[in-house]
N, C-alpha and C positions, 0 to 999 in steps of 0.2 A: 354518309347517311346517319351513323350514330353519332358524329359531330353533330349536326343538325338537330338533331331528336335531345341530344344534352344542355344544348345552345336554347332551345325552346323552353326544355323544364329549367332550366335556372334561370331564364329570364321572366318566369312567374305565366307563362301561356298552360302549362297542365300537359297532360298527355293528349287530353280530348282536340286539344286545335293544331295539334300535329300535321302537318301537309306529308303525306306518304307519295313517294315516287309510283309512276304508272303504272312500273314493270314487277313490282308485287301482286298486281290484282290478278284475277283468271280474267280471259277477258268474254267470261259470259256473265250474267246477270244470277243473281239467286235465284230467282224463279224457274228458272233454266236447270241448275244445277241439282234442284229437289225434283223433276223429271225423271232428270239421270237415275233415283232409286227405283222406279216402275217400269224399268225398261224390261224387264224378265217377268212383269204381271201376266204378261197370256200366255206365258210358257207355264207359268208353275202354276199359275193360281186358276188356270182355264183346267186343266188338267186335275187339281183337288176339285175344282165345282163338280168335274164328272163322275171320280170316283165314290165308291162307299165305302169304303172302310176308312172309319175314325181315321185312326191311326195314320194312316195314309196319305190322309187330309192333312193333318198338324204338320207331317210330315213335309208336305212338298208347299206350304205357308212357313215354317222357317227355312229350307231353302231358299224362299222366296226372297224373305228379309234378311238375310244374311247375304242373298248374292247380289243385293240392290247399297248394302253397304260397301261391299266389296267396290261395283262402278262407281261410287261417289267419295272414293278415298283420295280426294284433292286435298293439298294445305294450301293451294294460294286462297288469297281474301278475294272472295266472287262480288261484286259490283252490288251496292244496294237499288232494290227496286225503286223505280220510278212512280208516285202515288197514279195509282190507276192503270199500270204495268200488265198485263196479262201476257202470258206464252201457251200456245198452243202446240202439244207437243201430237204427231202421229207414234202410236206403235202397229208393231207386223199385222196383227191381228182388223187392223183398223180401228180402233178404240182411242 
């Protein structure tokens, strides 16, 4: 594969027209994979709607964001959208 990828840039193609093998991608779509960060929305963020205290609030909205990067810590290269792509994701809550 780094033969390929060398063999392309010095024969003046760029990096941009690079043919990449299948078995790097994930094999779900981007739109998919930005889901993956809301999956803990009705655990943490139902739970600050209900509370009052400030504090409390901030509190369990960076859990939030922090536990939604944690599920989304992929490196393979996720599949670009299709124009007109939609995903419809369910969570627990129904939402």
């Amino acid at each position: 594969m780094i033969g390929m990828i060398l063999k392309n840039i010095t024969s003046g193609l760029g990096v941009a027209r690079i043919r990449l093998p299948i078995r790097l991608f994930e094999p779900r779509s981007f739109t998919e994979r930005v889901v993956d960060r809301f999956v803990f929305a009705p655990i943490f963020l139902n739970r600050a709607a209900e509370t009052g205290d400030r504090l409390e609030r901030l509190r369990l909205a960076i859990t939030f964001l922090t536990a939604g990067l944690y599920v989304a810590g992929s490196h393979d290269k996720p599949f670009n959208p299709i124009l007109g792509e939609t995903y419809q994701g369910n969570l627990s809550d129904g939402s």
